[in-house]
Structure formats: C-alpha cells, structure tokens
C-alpha positions in Angstrom: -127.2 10.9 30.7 -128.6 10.2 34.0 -131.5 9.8 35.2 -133.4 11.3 38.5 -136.4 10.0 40.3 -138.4 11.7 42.9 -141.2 11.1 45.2 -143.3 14.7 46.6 -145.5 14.2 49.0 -148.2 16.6 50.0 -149.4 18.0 53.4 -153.0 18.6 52.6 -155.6 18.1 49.9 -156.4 20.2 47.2 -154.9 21.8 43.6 -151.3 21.8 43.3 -148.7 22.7 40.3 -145.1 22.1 40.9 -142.4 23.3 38.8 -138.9 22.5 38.9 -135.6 23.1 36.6 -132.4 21.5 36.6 -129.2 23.2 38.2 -125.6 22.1 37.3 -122.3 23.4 36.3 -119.2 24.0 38.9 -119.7 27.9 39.3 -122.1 29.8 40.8 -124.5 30.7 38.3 -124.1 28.4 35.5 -127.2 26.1 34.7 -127.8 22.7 32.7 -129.1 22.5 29.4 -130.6 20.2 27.1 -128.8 18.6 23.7 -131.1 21.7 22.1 -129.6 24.7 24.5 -132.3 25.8 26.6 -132.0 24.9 30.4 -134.1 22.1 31.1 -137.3 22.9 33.2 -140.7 21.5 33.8 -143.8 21.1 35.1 -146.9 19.4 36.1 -150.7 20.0 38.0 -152.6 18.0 39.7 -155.7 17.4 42.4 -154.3 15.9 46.0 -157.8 13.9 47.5 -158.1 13.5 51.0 -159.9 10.2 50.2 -158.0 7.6 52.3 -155.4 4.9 50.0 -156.1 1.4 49.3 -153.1 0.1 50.1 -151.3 -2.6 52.7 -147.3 -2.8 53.9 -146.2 -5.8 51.6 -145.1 -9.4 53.1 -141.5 -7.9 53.0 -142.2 -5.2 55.4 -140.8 -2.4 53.3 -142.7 -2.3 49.7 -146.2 -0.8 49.7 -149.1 -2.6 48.0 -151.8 -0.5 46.5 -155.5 -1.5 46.0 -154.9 -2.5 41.8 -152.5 -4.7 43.7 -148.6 -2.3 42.5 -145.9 -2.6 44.7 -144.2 0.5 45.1 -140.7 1.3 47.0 
C-alpha cells in the first residue's frame, strides 16, 4: 500500500474538474489496479475564487497559517 499526496495549484479563477488515474507496471502499457480489478481512477470539481487568502508565513518561516488559524506544509 502506499500512499500519494498532491498539491494542484491553479492559474486563474473559475470552474475546474480534474481527473487523474494511476499508472504502474514495468512495461509499457500495463496499468494499476485496485484489490477489485479495475484500474484505479478518479475525480473531483470545484470553484477556484479569486478572493484573496487569509493566511500569514508561520513563525518557522516555512509553514503557512490560514485565517481558521491551520498550518499547512
């Protein structure tokens, strides 16, 4: 098992869907699949605002503080 994490960041506002599968195998061609068989795929939709972010460089100088006060990486 492993497990993948991602960050996608847009270049201007508005409605976006992005859909994505998973790739894998050592010859051209071959594809992942789940424990059921099927190759494993996804998707998800969403609004990007062009309202400006709440949020603040934390003390650390790295981490990113947002306005309901998460840090994120």
């Amino acid at each position: 098992v492993a497990i993948f994490r991602w960050d996608v960041t847009a270049v201007k506002a508005g409605p976006y869907k992005l859909t994505w599968n998973v790739e894998g195998g050592v010859e051209p061609g071959q594809s992942a699949e789940g424990s059921d068989g099927q190759p494993i795929t996804g998707n998800f939709e969403g609004d990007v605002s062009d309202a400006p972010v709440d949020a603040e460089v934390a003390k650390d100088g790295k981490s990113v503080v947002t306005g309901d006060r998460k840090v994120r990486y």
